[in-house]
C-alpha positions in Angstrom: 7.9 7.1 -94.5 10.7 5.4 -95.8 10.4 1.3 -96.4 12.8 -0.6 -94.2 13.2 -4.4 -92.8 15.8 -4.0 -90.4 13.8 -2.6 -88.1 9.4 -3.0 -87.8 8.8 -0.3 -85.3 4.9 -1.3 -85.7 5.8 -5.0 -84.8 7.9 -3.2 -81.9 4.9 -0.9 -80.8 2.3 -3.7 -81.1 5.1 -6.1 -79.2 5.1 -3.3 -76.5 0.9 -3.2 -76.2 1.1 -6.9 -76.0 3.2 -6.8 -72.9 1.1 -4.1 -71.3 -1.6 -5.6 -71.7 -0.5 -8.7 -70.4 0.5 -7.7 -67.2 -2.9 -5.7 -67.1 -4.5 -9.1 -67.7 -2.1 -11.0 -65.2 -2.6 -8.2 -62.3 -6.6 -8.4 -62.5 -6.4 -11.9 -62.7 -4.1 -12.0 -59.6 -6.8 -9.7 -57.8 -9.7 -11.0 -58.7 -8.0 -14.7 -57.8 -6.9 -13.3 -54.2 -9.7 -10.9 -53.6 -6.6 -8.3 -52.8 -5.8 -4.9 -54.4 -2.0 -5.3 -52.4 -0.6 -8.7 -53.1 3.1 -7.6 -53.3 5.0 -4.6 -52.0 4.8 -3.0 -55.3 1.6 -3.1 -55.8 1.1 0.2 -53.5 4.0 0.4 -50.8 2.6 2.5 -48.7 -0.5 1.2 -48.5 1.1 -2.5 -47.8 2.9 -0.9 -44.8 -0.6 0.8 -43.4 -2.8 -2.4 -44.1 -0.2 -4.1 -42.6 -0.2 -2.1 -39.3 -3.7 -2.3 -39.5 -3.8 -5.9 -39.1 -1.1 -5.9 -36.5 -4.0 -3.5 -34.8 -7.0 -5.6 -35.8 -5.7 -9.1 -34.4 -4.4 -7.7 -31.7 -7.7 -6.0 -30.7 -9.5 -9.2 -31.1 -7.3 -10.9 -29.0 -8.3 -8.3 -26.2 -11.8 -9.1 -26.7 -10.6 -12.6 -26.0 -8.1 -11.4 -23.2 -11.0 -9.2 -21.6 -13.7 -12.2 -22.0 -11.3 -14.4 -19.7 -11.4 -11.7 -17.5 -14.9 -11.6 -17.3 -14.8 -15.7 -17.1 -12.5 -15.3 -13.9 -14.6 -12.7 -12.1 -17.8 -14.2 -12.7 -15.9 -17.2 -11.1 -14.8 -15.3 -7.9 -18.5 -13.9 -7.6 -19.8 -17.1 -7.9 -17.7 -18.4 -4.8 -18.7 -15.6 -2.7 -22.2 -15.9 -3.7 -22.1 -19.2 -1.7 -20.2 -17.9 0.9 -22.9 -14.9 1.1 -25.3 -18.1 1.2 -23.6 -20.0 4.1 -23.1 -16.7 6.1 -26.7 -15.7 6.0 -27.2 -19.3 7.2 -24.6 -18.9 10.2 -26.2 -15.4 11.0 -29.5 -16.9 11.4 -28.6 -19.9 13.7 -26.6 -17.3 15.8 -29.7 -15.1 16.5 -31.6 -18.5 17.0 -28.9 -19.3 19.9 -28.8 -15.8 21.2 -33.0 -16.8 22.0 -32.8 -16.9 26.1 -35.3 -19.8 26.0 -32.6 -22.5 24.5 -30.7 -24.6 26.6 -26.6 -25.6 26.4 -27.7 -28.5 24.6 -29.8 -26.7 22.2 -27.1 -24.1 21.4 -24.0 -26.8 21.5 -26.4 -28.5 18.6 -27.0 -24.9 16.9 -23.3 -24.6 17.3 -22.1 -28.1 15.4 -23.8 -27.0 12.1 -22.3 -23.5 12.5 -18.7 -25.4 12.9 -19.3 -27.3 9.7 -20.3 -24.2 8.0 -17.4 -22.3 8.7 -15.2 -25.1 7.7 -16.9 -24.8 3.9 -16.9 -21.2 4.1 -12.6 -21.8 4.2 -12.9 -25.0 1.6 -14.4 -22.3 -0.5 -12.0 -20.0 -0.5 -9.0 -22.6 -0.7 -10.8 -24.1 -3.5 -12.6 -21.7 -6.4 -10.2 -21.3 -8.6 -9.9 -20.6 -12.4 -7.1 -21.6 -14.9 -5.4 -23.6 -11.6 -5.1 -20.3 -9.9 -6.5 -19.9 -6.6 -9.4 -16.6 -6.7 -10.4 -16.2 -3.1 -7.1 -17.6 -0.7 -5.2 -14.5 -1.1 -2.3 -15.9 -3.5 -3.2 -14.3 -6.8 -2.4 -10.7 -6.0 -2.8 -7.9 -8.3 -3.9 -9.3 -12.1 -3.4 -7.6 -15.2 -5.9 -8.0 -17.8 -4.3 -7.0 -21.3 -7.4 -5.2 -22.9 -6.0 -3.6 -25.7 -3.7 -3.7 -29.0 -0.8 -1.9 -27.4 1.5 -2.5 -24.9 0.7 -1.6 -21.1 -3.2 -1.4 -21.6 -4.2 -3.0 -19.2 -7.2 -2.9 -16.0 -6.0 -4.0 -12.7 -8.0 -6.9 -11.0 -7.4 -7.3 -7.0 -10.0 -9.9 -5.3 -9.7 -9.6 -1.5 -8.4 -12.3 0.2 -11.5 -14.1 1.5 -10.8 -16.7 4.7 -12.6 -17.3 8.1 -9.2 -15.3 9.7 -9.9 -12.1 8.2 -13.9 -12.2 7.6 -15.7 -10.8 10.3 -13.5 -8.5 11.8 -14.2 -4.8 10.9 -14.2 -3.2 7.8 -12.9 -0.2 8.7 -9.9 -1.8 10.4 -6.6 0.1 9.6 -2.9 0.8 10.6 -2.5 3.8 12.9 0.2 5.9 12.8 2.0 6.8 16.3 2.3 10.4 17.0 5.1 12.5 17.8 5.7 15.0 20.7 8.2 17.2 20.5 9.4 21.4 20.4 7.6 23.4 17.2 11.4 23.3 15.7 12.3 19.5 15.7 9.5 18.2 14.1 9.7 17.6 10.5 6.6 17.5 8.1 6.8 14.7 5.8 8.6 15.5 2.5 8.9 13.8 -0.8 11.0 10.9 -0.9 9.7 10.4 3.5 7.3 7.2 2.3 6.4 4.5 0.4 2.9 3.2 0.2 2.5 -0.3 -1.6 4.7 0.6 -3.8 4.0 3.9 -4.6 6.5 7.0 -3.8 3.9 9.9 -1.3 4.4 13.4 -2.4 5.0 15.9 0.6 2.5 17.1 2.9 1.1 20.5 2.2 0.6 23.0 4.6 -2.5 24.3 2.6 -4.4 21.3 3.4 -4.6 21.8 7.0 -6.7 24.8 8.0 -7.3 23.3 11.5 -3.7 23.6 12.9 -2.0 26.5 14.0 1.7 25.6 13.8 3.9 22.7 12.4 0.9 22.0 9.5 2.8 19.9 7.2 3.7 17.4 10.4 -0.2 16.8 11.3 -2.2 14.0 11.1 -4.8 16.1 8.7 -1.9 17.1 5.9 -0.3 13.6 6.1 -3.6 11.8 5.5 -4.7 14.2 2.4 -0.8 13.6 0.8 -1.7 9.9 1.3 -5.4 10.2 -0.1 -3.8 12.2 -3.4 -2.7 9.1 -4.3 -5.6 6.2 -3.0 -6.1 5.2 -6.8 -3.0 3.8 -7.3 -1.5 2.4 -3.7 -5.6 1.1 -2.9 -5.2 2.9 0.9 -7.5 5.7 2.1 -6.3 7.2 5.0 -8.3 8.4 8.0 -7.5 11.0 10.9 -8.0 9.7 14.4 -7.8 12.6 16.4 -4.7 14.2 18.4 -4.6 12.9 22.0 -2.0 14.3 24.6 -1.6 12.7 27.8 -1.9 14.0 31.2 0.6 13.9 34.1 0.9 12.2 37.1 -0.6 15.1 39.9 2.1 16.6 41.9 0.4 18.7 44.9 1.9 20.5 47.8 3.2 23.4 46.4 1.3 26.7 44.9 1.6 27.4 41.5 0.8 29.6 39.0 1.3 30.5 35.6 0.2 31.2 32.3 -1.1 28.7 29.5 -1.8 28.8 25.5 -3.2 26.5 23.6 -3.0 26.4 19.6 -2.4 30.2 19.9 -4.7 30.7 22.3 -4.4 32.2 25.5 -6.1 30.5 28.3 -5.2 32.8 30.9 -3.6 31.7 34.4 -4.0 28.8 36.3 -3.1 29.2 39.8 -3.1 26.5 42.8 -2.1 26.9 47.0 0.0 24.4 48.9 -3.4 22.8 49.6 -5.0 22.3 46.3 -5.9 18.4 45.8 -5.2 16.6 42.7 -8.8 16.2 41.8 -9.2 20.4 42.3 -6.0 20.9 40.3 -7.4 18.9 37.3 -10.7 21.1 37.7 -8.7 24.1 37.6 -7.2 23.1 34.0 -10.7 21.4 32.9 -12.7 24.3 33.2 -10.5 27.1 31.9 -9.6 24.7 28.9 -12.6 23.8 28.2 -14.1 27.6 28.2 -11.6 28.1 25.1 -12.5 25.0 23.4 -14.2 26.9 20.6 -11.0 28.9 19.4 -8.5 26.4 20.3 -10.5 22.9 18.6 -8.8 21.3 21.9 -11.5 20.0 24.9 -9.5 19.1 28.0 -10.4 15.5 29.9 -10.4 14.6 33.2 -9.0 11.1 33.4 -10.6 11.2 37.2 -6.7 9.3 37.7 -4.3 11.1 39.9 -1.8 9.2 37.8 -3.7 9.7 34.1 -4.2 13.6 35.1 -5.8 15.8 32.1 -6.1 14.7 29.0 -6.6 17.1 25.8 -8.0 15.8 23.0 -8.6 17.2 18.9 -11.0 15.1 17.9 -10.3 16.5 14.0 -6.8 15.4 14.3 -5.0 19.2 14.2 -2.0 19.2 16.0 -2.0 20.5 19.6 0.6 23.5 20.7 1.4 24.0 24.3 3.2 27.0 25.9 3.8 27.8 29.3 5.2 29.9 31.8 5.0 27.7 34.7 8.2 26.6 37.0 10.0 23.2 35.8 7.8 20.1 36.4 5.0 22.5 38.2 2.1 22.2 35.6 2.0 18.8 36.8 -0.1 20.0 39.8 -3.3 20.7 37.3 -2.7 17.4 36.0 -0.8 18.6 32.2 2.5 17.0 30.8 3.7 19.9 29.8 6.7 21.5 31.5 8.4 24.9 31.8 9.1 26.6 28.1 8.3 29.8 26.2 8.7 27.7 22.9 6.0 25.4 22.2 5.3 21.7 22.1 3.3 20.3 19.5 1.5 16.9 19.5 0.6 15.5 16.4 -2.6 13.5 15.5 -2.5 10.2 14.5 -4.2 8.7 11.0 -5.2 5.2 10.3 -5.1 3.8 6.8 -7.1 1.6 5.4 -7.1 -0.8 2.6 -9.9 -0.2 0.2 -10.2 -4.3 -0.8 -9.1 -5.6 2.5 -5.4 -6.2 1.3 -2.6 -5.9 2.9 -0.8 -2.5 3.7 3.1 -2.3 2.8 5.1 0.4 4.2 8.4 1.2 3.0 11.0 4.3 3.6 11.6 6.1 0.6 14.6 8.4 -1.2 14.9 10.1 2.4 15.0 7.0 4.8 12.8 9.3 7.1 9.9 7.4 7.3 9.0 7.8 11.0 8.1 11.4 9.6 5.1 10.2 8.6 4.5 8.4 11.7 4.5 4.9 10.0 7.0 2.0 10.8 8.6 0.0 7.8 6.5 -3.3 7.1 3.5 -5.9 5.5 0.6 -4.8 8.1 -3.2 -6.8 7.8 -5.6 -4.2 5.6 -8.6 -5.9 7.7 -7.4 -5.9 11.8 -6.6 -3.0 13.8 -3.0 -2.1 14.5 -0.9 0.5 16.2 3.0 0.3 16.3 5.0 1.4 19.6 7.4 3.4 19.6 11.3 2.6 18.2 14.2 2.4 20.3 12.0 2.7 23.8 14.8 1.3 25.8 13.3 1.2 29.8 11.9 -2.1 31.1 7.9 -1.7 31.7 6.6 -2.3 35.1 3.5 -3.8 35.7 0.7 -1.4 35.8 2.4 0.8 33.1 -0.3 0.7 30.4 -3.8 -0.2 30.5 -4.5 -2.2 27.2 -8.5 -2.5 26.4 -9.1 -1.9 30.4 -6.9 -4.8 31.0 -3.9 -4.1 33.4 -0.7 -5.4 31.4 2.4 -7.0 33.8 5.6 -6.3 33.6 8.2 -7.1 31.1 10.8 -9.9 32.2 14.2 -10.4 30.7 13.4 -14.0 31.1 11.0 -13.9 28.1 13.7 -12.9 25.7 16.4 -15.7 25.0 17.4 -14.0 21.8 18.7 -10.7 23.1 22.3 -10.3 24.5 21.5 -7.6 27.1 18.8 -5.6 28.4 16.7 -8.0 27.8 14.0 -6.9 29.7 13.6 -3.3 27.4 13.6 -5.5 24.6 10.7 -5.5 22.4 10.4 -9.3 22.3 9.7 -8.9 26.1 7.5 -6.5 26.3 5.3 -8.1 23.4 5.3 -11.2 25.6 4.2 -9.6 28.8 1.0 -7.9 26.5 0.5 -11.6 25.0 -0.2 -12.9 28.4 -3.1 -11.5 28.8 -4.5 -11.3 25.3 -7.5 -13.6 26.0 -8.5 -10.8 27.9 -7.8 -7.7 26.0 -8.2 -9.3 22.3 -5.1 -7.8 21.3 -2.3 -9.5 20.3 1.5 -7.9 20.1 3.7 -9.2 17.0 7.5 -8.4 17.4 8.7 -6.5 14.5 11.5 -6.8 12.9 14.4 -4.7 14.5 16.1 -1.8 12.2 19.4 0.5 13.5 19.8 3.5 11.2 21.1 5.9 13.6 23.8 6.6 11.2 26.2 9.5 11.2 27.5 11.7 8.1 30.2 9.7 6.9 34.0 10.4 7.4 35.9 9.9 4.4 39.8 9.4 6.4 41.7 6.3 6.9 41.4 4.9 9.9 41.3 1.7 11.6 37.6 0.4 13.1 37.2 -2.4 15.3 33.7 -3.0 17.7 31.4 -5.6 18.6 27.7 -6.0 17.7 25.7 -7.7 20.7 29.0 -8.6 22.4 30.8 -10.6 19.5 33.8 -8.6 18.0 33.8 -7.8 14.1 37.6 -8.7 12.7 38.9 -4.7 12.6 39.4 -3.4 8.8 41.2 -0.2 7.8 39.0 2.0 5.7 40.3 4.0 2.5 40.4 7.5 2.3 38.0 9.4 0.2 36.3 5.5 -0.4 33.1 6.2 1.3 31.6 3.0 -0.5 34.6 0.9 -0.3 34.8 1.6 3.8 31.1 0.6 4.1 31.3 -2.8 2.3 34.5 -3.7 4.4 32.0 -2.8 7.3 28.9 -4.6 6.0 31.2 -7.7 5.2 32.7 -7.3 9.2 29.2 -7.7 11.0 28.0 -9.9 8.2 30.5 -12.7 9.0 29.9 -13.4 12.5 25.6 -12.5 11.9 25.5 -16.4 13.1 26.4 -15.4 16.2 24.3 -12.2 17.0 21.5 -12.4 14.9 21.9 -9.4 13.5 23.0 -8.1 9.7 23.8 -5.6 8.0 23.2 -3.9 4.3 24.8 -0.8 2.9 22.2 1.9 1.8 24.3 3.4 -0.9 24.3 6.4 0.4 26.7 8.2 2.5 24.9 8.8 5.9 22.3 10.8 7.8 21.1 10.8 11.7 17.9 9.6 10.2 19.0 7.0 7.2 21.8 6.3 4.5 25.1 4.6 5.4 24.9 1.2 7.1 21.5 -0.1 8.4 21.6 -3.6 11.0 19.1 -5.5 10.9 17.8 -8.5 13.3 15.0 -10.2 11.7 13.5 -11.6 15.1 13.4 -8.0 17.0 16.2 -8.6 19.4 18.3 -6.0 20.8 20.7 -5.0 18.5 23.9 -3.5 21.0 27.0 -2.0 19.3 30.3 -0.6 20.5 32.6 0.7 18.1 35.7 3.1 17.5 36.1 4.7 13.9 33.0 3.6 12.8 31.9 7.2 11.8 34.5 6.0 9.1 32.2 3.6 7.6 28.7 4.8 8.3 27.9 4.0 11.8 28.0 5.9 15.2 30.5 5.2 17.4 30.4 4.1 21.2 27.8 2.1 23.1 24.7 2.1 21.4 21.6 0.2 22.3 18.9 -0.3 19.8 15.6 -1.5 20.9 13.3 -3.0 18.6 9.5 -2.1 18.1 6.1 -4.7 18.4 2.6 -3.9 17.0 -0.4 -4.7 18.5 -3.4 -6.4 16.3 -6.8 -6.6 17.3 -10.2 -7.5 15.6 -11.4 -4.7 17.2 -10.2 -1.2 18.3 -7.6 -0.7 20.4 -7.6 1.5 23.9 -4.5 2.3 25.4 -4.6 4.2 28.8 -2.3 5.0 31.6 -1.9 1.9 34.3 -1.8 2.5 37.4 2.1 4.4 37.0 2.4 7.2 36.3 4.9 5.2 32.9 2.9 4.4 30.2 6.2 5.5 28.1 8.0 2.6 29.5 5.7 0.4 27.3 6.5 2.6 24.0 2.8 2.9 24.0 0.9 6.4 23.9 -2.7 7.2 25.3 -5.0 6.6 22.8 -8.1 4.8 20.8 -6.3 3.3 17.3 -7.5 1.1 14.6 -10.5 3.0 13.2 -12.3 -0.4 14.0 -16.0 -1.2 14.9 -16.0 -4.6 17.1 -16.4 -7.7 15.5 -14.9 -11.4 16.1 -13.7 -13.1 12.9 -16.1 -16.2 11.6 -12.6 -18.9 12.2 -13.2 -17.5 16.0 -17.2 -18.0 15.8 -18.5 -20.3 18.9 -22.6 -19.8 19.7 -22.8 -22.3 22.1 -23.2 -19.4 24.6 -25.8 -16.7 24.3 -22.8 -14.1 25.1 -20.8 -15.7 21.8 -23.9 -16.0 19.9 -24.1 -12.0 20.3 -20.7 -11.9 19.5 -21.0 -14.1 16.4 -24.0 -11.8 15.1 -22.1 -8.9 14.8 -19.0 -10.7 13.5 -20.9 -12.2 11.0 -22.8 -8.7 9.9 -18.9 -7.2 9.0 -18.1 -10.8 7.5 -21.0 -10.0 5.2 -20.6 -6.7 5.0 -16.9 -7.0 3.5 -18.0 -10.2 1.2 -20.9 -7.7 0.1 -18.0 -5.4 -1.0 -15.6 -7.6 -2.7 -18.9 -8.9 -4.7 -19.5 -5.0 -5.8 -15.7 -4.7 -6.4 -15.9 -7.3 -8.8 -19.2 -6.3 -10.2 -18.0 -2.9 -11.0 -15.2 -4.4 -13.1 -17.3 -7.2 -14.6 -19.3 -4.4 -15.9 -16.0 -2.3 -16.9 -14.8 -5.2 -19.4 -18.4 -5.5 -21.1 -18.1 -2.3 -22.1 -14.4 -2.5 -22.4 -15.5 -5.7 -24.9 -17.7 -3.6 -26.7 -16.0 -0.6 -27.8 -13.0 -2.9 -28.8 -15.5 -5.1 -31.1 -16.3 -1.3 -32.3 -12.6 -0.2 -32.7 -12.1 -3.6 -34.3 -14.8 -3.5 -36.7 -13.7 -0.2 -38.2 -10.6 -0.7 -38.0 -11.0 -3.9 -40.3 -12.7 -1.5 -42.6 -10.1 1.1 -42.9 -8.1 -1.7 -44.1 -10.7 -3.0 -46.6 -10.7 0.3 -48.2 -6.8 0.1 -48.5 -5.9 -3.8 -48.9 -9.3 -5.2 -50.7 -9.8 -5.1 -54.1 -12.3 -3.6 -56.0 -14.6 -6.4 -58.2 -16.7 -4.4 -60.2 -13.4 -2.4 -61.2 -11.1 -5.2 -61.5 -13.7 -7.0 -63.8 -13.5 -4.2 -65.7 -10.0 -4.0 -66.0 -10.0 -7.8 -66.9 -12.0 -7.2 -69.8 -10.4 -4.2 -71.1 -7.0 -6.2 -70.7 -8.8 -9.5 -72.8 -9.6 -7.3 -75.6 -6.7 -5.8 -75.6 -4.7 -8.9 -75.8 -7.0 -9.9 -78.3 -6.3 -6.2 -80.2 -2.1 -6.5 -79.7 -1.7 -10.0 -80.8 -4.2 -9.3 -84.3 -2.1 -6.2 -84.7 1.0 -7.6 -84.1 0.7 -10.4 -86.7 -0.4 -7.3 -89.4 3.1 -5.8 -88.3 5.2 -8.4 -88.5 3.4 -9.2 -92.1 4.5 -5.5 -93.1 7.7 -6.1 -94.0 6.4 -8.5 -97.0 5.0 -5.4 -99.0 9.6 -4.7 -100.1 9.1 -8.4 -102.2 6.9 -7.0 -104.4 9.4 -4.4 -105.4 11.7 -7.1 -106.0 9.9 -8.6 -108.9 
């Protein structure tokens, strides 16, 4: 090896050691310092992007067991508010049976009543008042909460508390929303499809004819295949839905004249019923009972004598199939056994009704869907109470209602006067406003209450796409005419909407284009009147734009709302479709009074109160399991994310921390070597020296 001073490659080499060992030293120091394997991206890259998501995963999870523990903090609040309003109940249920004691007098009971009074007034400063984080538990106000319960966006658990207040506790807790039914030829009636409704919300997927076994025709359109399409999807809109039963009304009798002919029922012949010129009404309904009744078994359909020659025969499903009709009677003639249905070959079916019911007590939303065709489902558009019973009438019923029309609850309802409705600008005596009034006059007596709805007109047409020129007026004041633009369906309908949207002041009514271009049932243009007037058109060209053209009356629609079930029956007419009513019981409801209506200063109210107060307790009792259920939910939710947590905090140990016994190690190696490098570097750099010697 040649001798050279130019260049020390030792000194180099040690000089190289030196450094590596250096930053050996520096790096274990930094670790053991920080307590970190990963202080700086280079230090592992990959494993500073995993520890890092890691954390991301690990705070958040702790911040769920926070988020879920809040949860838990609120419930146990809302529980603890109902436990008190368990407490006063049971102390209201107990003076009530005292009252209902026959040995007290009116002074006892008006005393018994005072403390009840006060009570009730706590029960609703209770409910007004718990409240957590400022927001109100118990009033109704704080809808549906989302409790964020995990590290990722959208996991969350639901949290609904019923609203709790003296209105809606004590009425029953199977009150729900009945559906009307439909009447009409096996051809026009349409099952409900996808797109027909939408439940709180949430889009119902289209009957199927496989879940009615019961029905012999027109499955997908009965009350048994709408309520299972509804009940597919109970976990997400929080409404079960119930089949009432199928109820077709009699006719008024018509004797004097023999008949004969055959009838089939569901399929089923029931052979020929035959009456003389001097058959009674009573004998003609016996005629239909009995030969009805002797196919009950095949048909699911028993016939009912209403005893009425007015309410005639009755047939009733009581599992809700739908109800076909055929005939080969003379027009009108079946009438003389007491049965609604005329002369046809082609049958008529009836469809059962269903009642839905909210599974907290909440309120029940209805809304059309894709298709507009809501009333396919039997359901009007609206907010509706989840905890009273209701039943809609019929849209667009147009004829006045005499008195003695429709029996409501055995109460004989009067008729409907124009002077009741101030709002309407003709026919105001049709007008749903009116009719609602006449049933409100005697609701002390029935217990059922009619709310005007609010008034929709989408009998649209398919729209025409020419230019022409439309001019009308809506409820007598006439729009300023427009020109609509060929092939601009949408243009044409927002010149329209803008038309009857400018002089709304004066006719109460307005109007919104759908988007779409028009169908009898939906699309186009829709007018609305928010208070339930009559909504009267007249126009030319409006096919143009959306609308139908000439005189067009649109009648709006009222529900009735009881805290118990409601009975409708034929008056003493023979018009009960006058009212927009149909025969039947609706509501799904048991009786009950609500606790803001409780009064036991009679023994008869004290009755009433008892039972009231057995559903109030009854639906606080399942509000309290409600929230129980979901209390116990988040402890375990808590749990398992203290799990997840904990070993997800280790899986980034093993990849962030570092490792003391090894980087101890590695500190000492690196001292030595320091140590080492710098002694040999100095014997390097001393090398060169050895060349002066052969200079001497």
């Amino acid at each position: 090896m040649p001798l050279v001073i130019n260049t020390n490659v030792q000194s180099l080499n040690a000089q190289r050691q030196l450094v590596k060992s250096g930053a050996d030293l520096a790096r274990a120091q930094e670790r053991l310092a920080s307590g970190l394997r990963i202080n700086k991206a280079a230090d592992d890259a990959a494993g500073l992007a995993i520890s890092n998501r890691l954390t991301s995963q690990v705070r958040g999870l702790n911040q769920a067991v926070r988020n879920a523990n809040d949860g838990v903090s609120m419930i146990q609040t809302a529980e603890g508010g109902l436990n008190e309003i368990t407490n006063i109940l049971q102390r209201m249920r107990e003076l009530s049976i005292q009252s209902a004691n026959g040995i007290y007098s009116d002074a006892d009971r008006s005393t018994l009543n005072a403390e009840v009074q006060q009570l009730k007034t706590e029960v609703q400063r209770i409910a007004d008042t718990t409240s957590f984080n400022g927001q109100a538990l118990l009033d109704g106000s704080l809808g549906n909460v989302a409790l964020q319960i995990g590290s990722q966006a959208f996991q969350t658990v639901d949290v609904n508390i019923a609203e709790v207040n003296n209105q809606k506790l004590g009425v029953s807790a199977k009150a729900g929303l009945s559906s009307f039914s439909q009447t009409d030829l096996t051809a026009n009636l349409n099952g409900l499809g996808t797109g027909d409704l939408v439940l709180n919300g949430v889009a119902i997927d289209a009957a199927k004819a496989s879940a009615d076994t019961a029905s012999s025709v027109n499955k997908t359109s009965s009350a048994i295949s709408i309520a299972a399409a509804i009940n597919e999807k109970s976990s997400l809109t929080g409404v079960v839905a119930e089949v009432e039963g199928t109820t077709l009304q009699g006719a008024a009798a018509s004797t004097g004249t023999a008949v004969s002919g055959a009838l089939t029922i569901n399929g089923v012949s029931i052979g020929t019923l035959t009456s003389t010129t001097s058959t009674t009404a009573a004998e003609g309904r016996a005629i239909a009972v009995a030969a009805i009744n002797q196919k009950s078994d095949l048909t699911g359909v028993v016939a009912i004598d209403t005893g009425d020659d007015n309410g005639g025969v009755t047939l009733y499903a009581a599992d809700g199939r739908n109800i076909s009709v055929s005939a080969t009677f003379a027009a009108g003639s079946m009438a003389a056994f007491g049965l609604s249905t005329g002369a046809t070959t082609t049958n008529t079916v009836t469809t059962g009704t269903v009642a839905l019911r909210s599974v907290n007590g909440g309120d029940i939303t209805i809304d059309q869907g894709a298709t507009g065709n809501t009333e396919d489902a039997g359901f009007s558009i609206g907010t509706f109470s989840g905890v009273q019973a209701q039943v809609s009438s019929d849209l667009n019923n147009n004829t006045a209602m005499a008195a003695g029309d429709v029996k409501i609850n055995g109460v004989i309802i009067g008729a409907s006067v124009a002077s009741d409705d101030t709002a309407s600008s003709g026919s105001n005596a049709s007008s749903a406003i009116a009719k609602a009034a006449a049933i409100n006059k005697v609701a002390d007596q029935t217990g059922v209450t009619a709310v005007v709805r609010e008034n929709v007109a989408v009998n649209n047409v398919a729209q025409d796409a020419a230019s022409d020129a439309v001019s009308g007026t809506v409820n007598g004041v006439s729009i300023t005419g427009f020109t609509t633009v060929a092939n601009d369906t949408s243009g044409s309908r927002q010149a329209f909407v803008a038309a009857i949207n400018a002089i709304s002041g004066q006719t109460g009514v307005t109007a919104i284009d759908t988007g779409e271009n028009g169908s009898l049932t939906g699309g186009g243009i829709r007018l609305i009147a928010e208070d339930g007037r009559n909504i009267e058109t007249n126009f030319t060209n409006a096919d143009h734009a959306g609308f139908i053209n000439g005189a067009q009356t649109f009648n709006g629609e009222f529900t009735l709302v009881s805290d118990k079930e409601i009975v409708i029956e034929r008056g003493t007419t023979a018009n009960i479709a006058n009212s927009g009513l149909k025969v039947g019981t609706y509501g799904n409801a048991k009786d009950g009074i609500s606790v803001a209506n409780i009064d036991i200063s009679t023994e008869a109210g004290a009755q009433q109160a008892i039972q009231g107060l057995d559903n109030a307790i009854d639906a606080v009792n399942a509000t309290r399991a409600d929230l129980g259920a979901i209390n116990n939910r988040l402890d375990f939710a808590v749990a398992n994310l203290q799990n997840a947590s904990e070993n997800t905090a280790a899986a980034r140990s093993r990849i962030q921390d570092a490792d003391f016994a090894a980087e101890t190690a590695n500190l000492s190696r690196a001292q030595v070597l320091q140590q080492a490098s710098t002694a040999i570097l100095a014997q390097a750099n001393a090398a060169p020296q050895q060349v002066l010697s052969l200079l001497q």
